[in-house]
KEGURO-480554 format. One record per residue (C-alpha): residue number from 1; residue in one letter; x, y, z. Coordinates in nm, 3 decimals, padded with zeros to 5 digits. Each point is the difference from the previous one (the first is absolute). Example, Ala and Ser with C-alpha at 12.3 -4.5 7.8 and 13.67 -1.06 7.14 Angstrom:
// residues 2
ATOM,1,A,01.230,-00.450,00.780;
ATOM,2,S,00.137,00.344,-00.066;
***
This chain:
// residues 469
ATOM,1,X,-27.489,-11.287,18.460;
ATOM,2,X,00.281,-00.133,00.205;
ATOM,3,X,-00.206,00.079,00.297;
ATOM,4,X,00.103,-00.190,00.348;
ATOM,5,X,-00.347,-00.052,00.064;
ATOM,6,X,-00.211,-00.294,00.160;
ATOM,7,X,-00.135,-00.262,-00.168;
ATOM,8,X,-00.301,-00.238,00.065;
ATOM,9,X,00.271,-00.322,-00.024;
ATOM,10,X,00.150,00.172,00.294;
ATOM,11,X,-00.235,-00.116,00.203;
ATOM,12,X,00.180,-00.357,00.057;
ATOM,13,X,00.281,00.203,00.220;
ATOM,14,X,-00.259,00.137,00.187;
ATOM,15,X,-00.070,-00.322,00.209;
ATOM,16,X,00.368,-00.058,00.111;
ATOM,17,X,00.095,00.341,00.019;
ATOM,18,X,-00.251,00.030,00.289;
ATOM,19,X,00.123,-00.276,00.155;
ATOM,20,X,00.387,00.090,-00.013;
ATOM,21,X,-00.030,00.316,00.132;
ATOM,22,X,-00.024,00.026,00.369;
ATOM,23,X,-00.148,00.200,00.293;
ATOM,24,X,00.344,00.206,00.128;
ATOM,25,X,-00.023,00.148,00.352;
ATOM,26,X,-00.256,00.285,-00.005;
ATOM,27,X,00.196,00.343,00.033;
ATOM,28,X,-00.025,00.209,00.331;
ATOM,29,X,00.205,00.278,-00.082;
ATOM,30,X,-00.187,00.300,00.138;
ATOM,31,X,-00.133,00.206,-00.300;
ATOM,32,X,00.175,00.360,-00.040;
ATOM,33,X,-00.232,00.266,-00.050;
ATOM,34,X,00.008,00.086,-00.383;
ATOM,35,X,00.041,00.426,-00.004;
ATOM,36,X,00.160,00.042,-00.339;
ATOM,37,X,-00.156,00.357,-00.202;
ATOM,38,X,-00.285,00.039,-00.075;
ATOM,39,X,00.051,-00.076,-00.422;
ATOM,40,X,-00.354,00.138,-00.119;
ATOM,41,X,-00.002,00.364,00.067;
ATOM,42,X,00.071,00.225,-00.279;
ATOM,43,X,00.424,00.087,00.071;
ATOM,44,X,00.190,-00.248,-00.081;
ATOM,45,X,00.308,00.051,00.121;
ATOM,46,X,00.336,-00.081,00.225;
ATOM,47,X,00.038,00.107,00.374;
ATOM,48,X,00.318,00.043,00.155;
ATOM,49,X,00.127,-00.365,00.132;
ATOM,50,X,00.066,-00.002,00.383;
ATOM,51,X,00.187,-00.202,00.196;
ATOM,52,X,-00.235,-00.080,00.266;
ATOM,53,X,-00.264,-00.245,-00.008;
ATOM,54,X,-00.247,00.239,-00.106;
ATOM,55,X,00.250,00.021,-00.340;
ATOM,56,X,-00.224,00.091,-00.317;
ATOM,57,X,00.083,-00.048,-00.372;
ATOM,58,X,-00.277,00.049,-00.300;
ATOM,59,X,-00.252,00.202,00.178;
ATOM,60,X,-00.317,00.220,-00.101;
ATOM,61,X,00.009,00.372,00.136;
ATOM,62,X,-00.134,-00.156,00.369;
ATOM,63,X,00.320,-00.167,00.140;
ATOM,64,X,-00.065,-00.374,00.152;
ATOM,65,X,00.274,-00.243,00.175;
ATOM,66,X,00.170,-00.285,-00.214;
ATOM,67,X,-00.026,-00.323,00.148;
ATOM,68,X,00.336,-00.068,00.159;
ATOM,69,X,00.084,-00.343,00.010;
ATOM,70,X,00.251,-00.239,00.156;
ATOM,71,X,00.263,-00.153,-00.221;
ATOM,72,X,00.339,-00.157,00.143;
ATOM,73,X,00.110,-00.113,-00.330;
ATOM,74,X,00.171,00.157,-00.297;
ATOM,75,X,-00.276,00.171,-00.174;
ATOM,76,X,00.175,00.356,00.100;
ATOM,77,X,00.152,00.017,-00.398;
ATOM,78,X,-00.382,-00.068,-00.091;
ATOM,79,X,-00.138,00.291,00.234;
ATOM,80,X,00.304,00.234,-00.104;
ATOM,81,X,-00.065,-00.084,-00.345;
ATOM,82,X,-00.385,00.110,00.020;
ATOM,83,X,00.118,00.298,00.182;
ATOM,84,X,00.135,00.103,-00.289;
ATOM,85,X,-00.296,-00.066,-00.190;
ATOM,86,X,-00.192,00.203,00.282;
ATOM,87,X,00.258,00.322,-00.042;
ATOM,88,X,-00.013,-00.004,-00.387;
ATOM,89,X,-00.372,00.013,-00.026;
ATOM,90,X,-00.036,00.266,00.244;
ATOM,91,X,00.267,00.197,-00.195;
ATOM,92,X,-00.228,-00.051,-00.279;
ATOM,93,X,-00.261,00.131,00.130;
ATOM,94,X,00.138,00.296,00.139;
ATOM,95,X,00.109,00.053,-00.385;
ATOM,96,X,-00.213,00.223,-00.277;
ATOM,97,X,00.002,-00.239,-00.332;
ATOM,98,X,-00.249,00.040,-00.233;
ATOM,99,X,-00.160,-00.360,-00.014;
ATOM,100,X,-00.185,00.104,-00.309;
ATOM,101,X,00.271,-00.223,-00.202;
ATOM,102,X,00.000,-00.300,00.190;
ATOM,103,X,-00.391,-00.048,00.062;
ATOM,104,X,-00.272,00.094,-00.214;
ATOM,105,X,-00.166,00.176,00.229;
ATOM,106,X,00.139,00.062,00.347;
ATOM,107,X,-00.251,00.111,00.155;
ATOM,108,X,-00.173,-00.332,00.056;
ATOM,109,X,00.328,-00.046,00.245;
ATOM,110,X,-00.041,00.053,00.362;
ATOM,111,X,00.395,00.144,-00.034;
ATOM,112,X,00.140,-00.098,-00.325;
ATOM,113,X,00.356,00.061,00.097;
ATOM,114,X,-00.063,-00.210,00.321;
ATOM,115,X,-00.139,-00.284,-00.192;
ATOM,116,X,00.214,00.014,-00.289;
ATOM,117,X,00.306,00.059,00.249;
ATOM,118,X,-00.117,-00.318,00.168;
ATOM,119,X,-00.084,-00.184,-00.288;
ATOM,120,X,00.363,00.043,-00.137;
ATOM,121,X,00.087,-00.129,00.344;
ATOM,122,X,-00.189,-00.309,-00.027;
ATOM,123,X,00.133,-00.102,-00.334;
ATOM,124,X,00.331,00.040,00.187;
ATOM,125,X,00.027,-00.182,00.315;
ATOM,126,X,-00.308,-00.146,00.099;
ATOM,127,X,-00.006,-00.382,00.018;
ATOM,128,X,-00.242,-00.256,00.098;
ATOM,129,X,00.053,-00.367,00.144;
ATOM,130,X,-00.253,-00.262,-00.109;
ATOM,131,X,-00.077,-00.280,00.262;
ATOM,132,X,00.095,-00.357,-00.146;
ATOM,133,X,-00.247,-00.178,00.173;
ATOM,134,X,-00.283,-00.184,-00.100;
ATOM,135,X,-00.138,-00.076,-00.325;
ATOM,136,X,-00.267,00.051,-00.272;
ATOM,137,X,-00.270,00.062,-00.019;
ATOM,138,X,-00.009,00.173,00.328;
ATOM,139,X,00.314,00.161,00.002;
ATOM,140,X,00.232,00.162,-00.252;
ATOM,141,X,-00.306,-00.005,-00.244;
ATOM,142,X,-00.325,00.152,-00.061;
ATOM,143,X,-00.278,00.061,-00.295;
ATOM,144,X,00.146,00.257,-00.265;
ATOM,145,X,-00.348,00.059,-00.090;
ATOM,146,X,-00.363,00.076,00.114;
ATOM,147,X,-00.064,00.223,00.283;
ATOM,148,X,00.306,-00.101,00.202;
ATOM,149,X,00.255,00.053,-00.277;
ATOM,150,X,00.205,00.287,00.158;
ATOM,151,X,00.049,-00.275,00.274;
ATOM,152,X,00.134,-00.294,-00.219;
ATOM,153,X,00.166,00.239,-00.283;
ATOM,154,X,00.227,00.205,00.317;
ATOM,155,X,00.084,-00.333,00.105;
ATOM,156,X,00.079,-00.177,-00.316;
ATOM,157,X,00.230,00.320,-00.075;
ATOM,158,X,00.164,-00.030,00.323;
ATOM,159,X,00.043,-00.370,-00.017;
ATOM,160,X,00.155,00.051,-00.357;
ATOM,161,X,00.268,00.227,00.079;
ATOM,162,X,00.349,-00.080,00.055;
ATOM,163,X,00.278,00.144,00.134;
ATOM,164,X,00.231,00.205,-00.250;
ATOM,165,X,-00.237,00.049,-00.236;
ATOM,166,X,-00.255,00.276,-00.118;
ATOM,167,X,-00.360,-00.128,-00.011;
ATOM,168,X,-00.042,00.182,-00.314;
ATOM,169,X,00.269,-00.079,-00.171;
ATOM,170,X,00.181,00.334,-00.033;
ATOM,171,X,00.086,00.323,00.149;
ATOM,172,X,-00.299,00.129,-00.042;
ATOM,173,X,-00.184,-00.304,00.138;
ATOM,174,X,-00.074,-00.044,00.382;
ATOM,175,X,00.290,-00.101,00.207;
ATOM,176,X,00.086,-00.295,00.170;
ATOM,177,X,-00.167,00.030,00.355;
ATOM,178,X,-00.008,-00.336,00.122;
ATOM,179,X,00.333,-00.124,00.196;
ATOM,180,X,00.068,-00.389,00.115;
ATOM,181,X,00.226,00.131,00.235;
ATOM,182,X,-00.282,00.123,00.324;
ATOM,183,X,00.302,00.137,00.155;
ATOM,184,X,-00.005,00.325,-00.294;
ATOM,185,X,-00.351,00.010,00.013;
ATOM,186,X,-00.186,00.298,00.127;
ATOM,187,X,-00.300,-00.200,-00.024;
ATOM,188,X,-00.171,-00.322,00.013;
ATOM,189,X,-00.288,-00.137,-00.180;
ATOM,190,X,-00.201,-00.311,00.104;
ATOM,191,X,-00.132,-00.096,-00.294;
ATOM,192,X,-00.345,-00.182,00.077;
ATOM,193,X,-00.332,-00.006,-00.187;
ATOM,194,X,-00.316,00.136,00.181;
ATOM,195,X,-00.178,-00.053,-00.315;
ATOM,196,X,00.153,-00.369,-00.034;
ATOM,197,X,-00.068,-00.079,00.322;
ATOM,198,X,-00.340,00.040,-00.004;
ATOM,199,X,-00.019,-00.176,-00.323;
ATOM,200,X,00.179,-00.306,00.117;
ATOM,201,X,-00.031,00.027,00.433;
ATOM,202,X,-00.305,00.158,00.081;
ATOM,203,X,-00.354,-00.213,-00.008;
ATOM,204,X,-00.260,00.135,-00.210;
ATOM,205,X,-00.318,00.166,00.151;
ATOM,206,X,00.147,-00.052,00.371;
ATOM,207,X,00.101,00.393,-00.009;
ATOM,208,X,00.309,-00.177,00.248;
ATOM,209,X,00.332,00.156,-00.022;
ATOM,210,X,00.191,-00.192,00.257;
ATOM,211,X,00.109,-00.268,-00.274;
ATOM,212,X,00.176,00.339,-00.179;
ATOM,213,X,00.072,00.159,00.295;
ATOM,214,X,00.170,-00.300,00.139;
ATOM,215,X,00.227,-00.041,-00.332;
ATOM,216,X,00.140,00.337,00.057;
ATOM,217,X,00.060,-00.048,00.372;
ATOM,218,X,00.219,-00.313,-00.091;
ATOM,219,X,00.188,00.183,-00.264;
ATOM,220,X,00.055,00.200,00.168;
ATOM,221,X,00.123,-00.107,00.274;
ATOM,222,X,00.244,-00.220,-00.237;
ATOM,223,X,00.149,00.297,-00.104;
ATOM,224,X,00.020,00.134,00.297;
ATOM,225,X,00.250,-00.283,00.151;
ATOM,226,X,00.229,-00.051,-00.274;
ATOM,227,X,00.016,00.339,-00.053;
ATOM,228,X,00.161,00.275,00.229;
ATOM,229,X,-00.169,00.294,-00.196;
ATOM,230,X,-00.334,-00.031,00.124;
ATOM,231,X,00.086,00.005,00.317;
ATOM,232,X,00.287,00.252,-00.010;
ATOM,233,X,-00.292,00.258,-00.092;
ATOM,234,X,-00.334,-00.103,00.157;
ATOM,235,X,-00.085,-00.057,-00.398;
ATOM,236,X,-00.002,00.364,-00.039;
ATOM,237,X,00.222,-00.050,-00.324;
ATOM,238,X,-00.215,-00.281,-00.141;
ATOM,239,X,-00.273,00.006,-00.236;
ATOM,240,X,-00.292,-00.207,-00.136;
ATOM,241,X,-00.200,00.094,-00.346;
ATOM,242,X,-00.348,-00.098,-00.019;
ATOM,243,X,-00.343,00.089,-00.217;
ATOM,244,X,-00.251,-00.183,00.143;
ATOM,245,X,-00.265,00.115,00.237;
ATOM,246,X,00.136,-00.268,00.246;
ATOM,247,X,00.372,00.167,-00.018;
ATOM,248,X,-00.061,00.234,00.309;
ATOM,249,X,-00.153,-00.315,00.189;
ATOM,250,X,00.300,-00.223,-00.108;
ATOM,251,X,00.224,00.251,00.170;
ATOM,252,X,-00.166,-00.022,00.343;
ATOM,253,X,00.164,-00.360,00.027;
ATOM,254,X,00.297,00.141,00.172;
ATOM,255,X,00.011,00.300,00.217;
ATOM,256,X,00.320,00.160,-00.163;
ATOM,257,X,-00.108,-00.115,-00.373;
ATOM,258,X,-00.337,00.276,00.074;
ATOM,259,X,00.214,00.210,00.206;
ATOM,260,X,00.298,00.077,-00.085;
ATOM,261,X,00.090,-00.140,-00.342;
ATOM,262,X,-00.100,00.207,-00.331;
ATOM,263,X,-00.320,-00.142,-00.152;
ATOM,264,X,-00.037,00.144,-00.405;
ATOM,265,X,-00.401,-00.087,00.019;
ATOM,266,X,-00.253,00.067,-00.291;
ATOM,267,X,-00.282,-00.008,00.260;
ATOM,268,X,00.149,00.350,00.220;
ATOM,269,X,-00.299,-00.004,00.206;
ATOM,270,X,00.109,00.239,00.348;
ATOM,271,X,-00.275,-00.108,00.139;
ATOM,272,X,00.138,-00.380,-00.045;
ATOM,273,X,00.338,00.090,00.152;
ATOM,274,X,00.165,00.158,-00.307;
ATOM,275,X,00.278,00.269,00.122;
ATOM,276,X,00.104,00.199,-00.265;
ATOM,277,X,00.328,00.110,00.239;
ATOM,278,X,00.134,-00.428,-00.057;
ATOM,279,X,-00.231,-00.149,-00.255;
ATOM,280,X,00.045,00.024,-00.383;
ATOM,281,X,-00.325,00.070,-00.191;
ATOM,282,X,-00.013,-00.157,-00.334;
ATOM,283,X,-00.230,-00.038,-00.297;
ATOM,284,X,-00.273,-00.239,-00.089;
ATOM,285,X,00.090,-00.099,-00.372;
ATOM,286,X,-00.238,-00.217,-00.180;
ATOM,287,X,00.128,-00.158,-00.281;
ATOM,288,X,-00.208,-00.318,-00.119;
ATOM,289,X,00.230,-00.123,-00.225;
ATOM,290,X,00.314,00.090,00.146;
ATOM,291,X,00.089,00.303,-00.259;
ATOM,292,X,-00.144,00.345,-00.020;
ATOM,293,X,-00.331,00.003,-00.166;
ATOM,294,X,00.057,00.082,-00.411;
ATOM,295,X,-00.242,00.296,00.065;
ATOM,296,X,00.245,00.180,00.256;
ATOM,297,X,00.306,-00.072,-00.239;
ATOM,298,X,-00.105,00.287,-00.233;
ATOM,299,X,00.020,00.321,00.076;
ATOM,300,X,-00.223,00.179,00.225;
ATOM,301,X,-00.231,00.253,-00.220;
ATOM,302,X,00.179,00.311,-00.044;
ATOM,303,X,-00.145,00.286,00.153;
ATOM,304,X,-00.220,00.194,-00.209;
ATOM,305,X,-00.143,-00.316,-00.043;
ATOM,306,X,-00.355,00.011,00.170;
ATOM,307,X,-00.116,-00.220,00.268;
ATOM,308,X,-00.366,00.010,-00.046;
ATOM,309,X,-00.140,-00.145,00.347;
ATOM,310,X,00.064,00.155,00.336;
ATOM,311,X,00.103,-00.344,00.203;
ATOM,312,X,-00.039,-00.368,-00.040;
ATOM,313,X,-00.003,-00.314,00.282;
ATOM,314,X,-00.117,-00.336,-00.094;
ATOM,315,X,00.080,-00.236,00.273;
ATOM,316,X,-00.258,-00.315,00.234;
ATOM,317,X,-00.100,00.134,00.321;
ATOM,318,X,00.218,-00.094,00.288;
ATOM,319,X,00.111,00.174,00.325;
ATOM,320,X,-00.143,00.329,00.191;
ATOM,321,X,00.067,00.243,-00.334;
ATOM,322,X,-00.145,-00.113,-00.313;
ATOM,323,X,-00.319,-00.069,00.068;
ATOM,324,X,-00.043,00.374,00.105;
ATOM,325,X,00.098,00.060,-00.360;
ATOM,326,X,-00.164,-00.219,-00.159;
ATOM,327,X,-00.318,00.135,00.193;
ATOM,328,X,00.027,00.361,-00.048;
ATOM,329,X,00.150,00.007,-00.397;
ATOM,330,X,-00.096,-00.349,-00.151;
ATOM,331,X,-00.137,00.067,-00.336;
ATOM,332,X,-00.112,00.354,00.175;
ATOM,333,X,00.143,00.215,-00.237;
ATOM,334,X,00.216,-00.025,-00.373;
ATOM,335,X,00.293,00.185,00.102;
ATOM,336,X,00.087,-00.218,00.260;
ATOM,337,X,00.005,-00.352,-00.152;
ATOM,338,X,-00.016,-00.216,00.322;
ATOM,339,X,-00.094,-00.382,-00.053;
ATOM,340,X,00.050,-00.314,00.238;
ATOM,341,X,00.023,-00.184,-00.291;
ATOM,342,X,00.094,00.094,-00.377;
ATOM,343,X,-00.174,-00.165,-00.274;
ATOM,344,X,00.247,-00.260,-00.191;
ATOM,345,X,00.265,00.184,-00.183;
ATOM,346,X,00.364,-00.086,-00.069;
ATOM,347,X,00.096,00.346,00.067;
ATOM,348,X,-00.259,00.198,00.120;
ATOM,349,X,00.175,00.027,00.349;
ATOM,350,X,00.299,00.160,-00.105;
ATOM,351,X,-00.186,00.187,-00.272;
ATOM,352,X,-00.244,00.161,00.241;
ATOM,353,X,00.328,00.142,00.257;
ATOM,354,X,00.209,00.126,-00.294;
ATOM,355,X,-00.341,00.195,-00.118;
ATOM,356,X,-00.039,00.119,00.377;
ATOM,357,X,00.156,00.328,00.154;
ATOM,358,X,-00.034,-00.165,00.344;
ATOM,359,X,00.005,-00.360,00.121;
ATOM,360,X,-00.151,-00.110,00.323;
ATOM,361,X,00.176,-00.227,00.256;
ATOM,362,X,-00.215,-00.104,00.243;
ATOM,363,X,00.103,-00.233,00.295;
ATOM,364,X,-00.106,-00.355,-00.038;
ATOM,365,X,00.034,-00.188,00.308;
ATOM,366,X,00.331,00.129,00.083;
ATOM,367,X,00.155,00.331,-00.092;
ATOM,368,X,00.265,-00.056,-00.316;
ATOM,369,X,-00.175,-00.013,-00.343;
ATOM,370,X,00.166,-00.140,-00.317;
ATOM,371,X,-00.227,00.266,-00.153;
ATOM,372,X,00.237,00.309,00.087;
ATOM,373,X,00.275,-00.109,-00.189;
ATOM,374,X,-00.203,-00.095,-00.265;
ATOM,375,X,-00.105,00.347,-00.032;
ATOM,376,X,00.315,00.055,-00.050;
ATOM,377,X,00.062,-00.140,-00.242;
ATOM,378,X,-00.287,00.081,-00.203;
ATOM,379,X,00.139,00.374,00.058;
ATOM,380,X,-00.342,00.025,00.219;
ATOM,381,X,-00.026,00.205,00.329;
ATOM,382,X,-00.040,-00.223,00.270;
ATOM,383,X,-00.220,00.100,00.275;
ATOM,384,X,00.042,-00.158,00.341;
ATOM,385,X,-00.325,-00.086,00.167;
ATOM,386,X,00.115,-00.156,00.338;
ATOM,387,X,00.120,-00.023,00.363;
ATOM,388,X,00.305,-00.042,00.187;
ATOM,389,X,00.218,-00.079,-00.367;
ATOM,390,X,00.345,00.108,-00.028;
ATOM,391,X,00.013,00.026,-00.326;
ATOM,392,X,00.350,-00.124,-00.137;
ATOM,393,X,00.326,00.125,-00.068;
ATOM,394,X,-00.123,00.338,00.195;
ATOM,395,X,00.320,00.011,00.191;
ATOM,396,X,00.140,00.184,-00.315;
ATOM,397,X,-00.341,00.025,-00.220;
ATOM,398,X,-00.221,00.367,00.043;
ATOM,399,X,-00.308,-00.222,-00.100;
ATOM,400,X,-00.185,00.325,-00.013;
ATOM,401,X,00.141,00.106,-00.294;
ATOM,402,X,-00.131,-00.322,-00.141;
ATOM,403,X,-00.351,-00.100,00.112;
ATOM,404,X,-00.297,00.107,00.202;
ATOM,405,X,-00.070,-00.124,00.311;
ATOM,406,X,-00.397,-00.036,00.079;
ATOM,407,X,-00.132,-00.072,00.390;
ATOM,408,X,-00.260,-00.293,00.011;
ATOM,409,X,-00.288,00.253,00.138;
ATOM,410,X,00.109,00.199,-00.290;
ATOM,411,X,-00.120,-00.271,-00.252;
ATOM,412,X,-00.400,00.159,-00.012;
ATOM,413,X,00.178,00.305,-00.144;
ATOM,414,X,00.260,-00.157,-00.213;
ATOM,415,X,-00.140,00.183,-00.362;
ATOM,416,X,00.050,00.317,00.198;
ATOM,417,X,00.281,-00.087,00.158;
ATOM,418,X,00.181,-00.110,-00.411;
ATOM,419,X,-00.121,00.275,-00.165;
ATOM,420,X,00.128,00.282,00.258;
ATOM,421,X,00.371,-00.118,-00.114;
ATOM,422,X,00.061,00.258,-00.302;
ATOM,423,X,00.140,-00.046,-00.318;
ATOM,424,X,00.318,00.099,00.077;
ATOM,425,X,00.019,-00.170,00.308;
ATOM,426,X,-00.127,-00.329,-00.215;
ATOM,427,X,00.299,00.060,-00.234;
ATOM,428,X,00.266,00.015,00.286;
ATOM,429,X,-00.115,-00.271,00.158;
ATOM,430,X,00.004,-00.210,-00.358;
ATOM,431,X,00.365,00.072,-00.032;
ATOM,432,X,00.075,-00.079,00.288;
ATOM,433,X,-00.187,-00.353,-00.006;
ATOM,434,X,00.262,-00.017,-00.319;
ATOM,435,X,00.280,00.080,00.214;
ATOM,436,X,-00.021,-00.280,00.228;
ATOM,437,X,-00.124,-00.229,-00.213;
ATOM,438,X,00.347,-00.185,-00.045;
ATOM,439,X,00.024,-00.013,00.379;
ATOM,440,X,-00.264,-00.253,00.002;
ATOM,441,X,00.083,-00.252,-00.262;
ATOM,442,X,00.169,-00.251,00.033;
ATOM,443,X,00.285,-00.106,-00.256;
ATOM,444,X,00.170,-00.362,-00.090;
ATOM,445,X,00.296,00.053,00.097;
ATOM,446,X,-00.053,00.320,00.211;
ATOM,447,X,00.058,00.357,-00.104;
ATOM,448,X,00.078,00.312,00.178;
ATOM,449,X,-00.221,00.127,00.161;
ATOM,450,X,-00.293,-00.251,-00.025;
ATOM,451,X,-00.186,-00.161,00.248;
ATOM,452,X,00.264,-00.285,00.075;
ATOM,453,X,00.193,00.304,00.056;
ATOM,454,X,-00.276,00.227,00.246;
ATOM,455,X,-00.004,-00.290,00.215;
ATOM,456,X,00.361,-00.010,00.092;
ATOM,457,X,00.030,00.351,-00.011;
ATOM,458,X,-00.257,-00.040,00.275;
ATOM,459,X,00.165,-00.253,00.219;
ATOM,460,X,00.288,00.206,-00.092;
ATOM,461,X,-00.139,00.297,00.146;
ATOM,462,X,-00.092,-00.198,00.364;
ATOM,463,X,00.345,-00.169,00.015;
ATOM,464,X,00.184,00.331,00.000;
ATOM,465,X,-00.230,00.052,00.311;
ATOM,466,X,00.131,-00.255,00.203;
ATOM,467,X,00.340,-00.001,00.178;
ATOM,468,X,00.182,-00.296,00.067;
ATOM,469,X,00.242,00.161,00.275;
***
């Protein structure tokens, strides 16, 4: 696949690599309270940019301060430049395009001419530094497949760019967004593994994550003192990517990593420490072999095509949510084909969501489920059985016009709950599951648009909330 993903022979790094890294200074810059806008309400759209500290730039329709941060260096072309960026989306916004020829179906768009504004932005200017130290498997790899593939495959797409070049190999094709020069760079990615780490660091069945915990620490704190960056911003320009359950934990290893930098997270649990204002949510794609499944590749069924049962789950019982449903609706009644386990079948998973109208995502033990873009694309309406998830990509996303959202005490009445949602309504919501579908797949190389994309748009998004000043 060209992938540049870990490998078990990788493991015979991992010995010395642990040894030649070591324990920097630990940081004491005092944190700076994080007060960019508030990214999940439903405007999307610029705010005037002030001069004081209290300066603003993408905001929702409740204005909130930018973090204003100190910078002595020569970043001011960088700010000036994003300024720019800043001006021209809000001019786009304050526009009246029809979108109707540039997305399907706009409507699934929180703003479409703020997104698509900002998008074109994006492709433009925005450029990302990749830390050079360490090695694989812990760093600057990851698995390109299983449950933790968007963690590995935005990695391995990162790691495989190169300056000057498109990463799709045309003009149509994603642009180059990675720089080796960190002083053009409007952001910087450290580019460890949760998901490797706990493969390779952590001790089985000791539930300790001070072996991971102290990896990060030490990396960071490399970076940190051969760098200037991290320093020059309190990490409020930095990044780390992660799809493991453990990701949010991994963070808490330095105070400005949880803080202050941008965390893209599959597990957006608020009640975990997820802030929707700095942190990126992203989604939980399970792909076992590393490519979408061959029952996804065809078309979804067109729409006078009937979908004969109400909703499907089939899933083991784990965490606070599922065994509610499994309790109230397991093998309870035909139209709702819920099963802990499915009887052997090479298909039969994928066959019973693209013959479902509605697809239930229940929390397991944390909040993200690989199940909701799989409803996707099986062109089935997810419905979101949990608490505390911010769902991803919703900083541009109306996933209203997309999916049902079903409260845990809600789950006795769930039949009820399904069958209220009209006909009509069930069409809308189908086309727009069909709308977003490309906005969760994930290309080799990247396309427009896709999720390689969303999740840069979305660190995107939080960098033009920071000012380096």
């Amino acid at each position: 696949m060209g992938y540049f993903c870990s490998s078990w022979f990788q493991t015979l790094f991992l010995i010395p690599l642990l040894l030649l890294i070591p324990t920097a200074l630990l940081l004491t810059l005092p944190p700076i309270s994080p007060s960019p806008v508030t990214l999940s309400s439903a405007a999307f759209r610029l705010l005037p940019l002030r001069r004081s500290p209290e300066s603003t730039a993408l905001a929702s329709s409740a204005t909130t301060p930018m973090k204003r941060l100190a910078n002595p260096g020569p970043e001011n072309e960088l700010e000036a430049e994003l300024s720019r960026a800043r001006a021209s989306i809000r001019r786009a916004t304050a526009g009246r395009r029809n979108f109707s020829g540039v997305f399907s179906r706009p409507r699934v768009y929180r703003n479409p001419a703020a997104f698509y504004q900002s998008y074109l932005e994006m492709e433009k200017r925005f450029r990302v530094y990749v830390y050079s130290e360490g090695e694989a498997p812990l760093v600057h790899a990851g698995p390109c497949k299983n449950i933790y593939t968007t963690e590995g495959r935005f990695i391995s797409e990162l790691e495989m760019m190169r300056p000057g070049e498109y990463s799709g190999g045309g003009a149509a094709s994603s642009r180059m967004f990675r720089t080796e020069d960190p002083r053009r760079a409007h952001a910087f990615f450290l580019p460890f593994s949760v998901a490797q780490l706990v493969r390779y660091v952590y001790r089985p069945n000791t539930y300790d994550h001070v072996p991971i915990r102290r990896f990060v620490s030490d990396y960071v704190n490399v970076v940190a003192s051969k760098h200037p960056y991290w320093n020059r911003t309190a990490a409020a320009d930095h990044f780390m990517l992660s799809c493991h359950d453990w990701g949010p934990h991994a963070s808490r290893a330095n105070p400005l990593l949880y803080k202050n930098a941008i965390r893209a997270l599959c597990n957006a649990n608020t009640s975990e420490g997820f802030r929707p204002r700095k942190d990126v949510s992203i989604p939980e794609i399970n792909l076992v072999s590393g490519d979408m499944p061959p029952e996804f590749l065809s078309p979804s069924p067109p729409e006078s095509s009937p979908r004969r049962l109400l909703a499907f789950f089939a899933g083991g019982v784990h965490g606070p949510v599922r065994p509610i449903l499994l309790r109230h609706w397991k093998g309870r009644d035909p139209d709702l084909e819920v099963h802990e386990y499915l009887p052997p079948g090479a298909d039969a998973y994928y066959s019973y969501m693209r013959r479902s109208r509605f697809c239930l995502c229940p929390s397991g033990y944390e909040v993200a489920s690989p199940r909701v873009v799989e409803a996707i694309y099986a062109g089935c309406i997810p419905v979101i059985i949990s608490n505390g998830y911010v769902l991803p990509f919703s900083d541009v996303l109306k996933w209203k016009e997309f999916s049902v959202m079903v409260a845990v005490e809600d789950i006795p009445r769930l039949k009820e709950v399904l069958m209220a949602v009209g006909e009509e309504e069930v069409m809308r919501l189908m086309a727009g599951v069909r709308a977003v579908r490309h906005h969760f797949v994930l290309n080799h190389p990247p396309k427009r648009f896709d999720a390689f994309h969303m999740i840069l748009h979305s660190v995107w998004l939080r960098r033009l909330n920071i000012k380096v000043a």
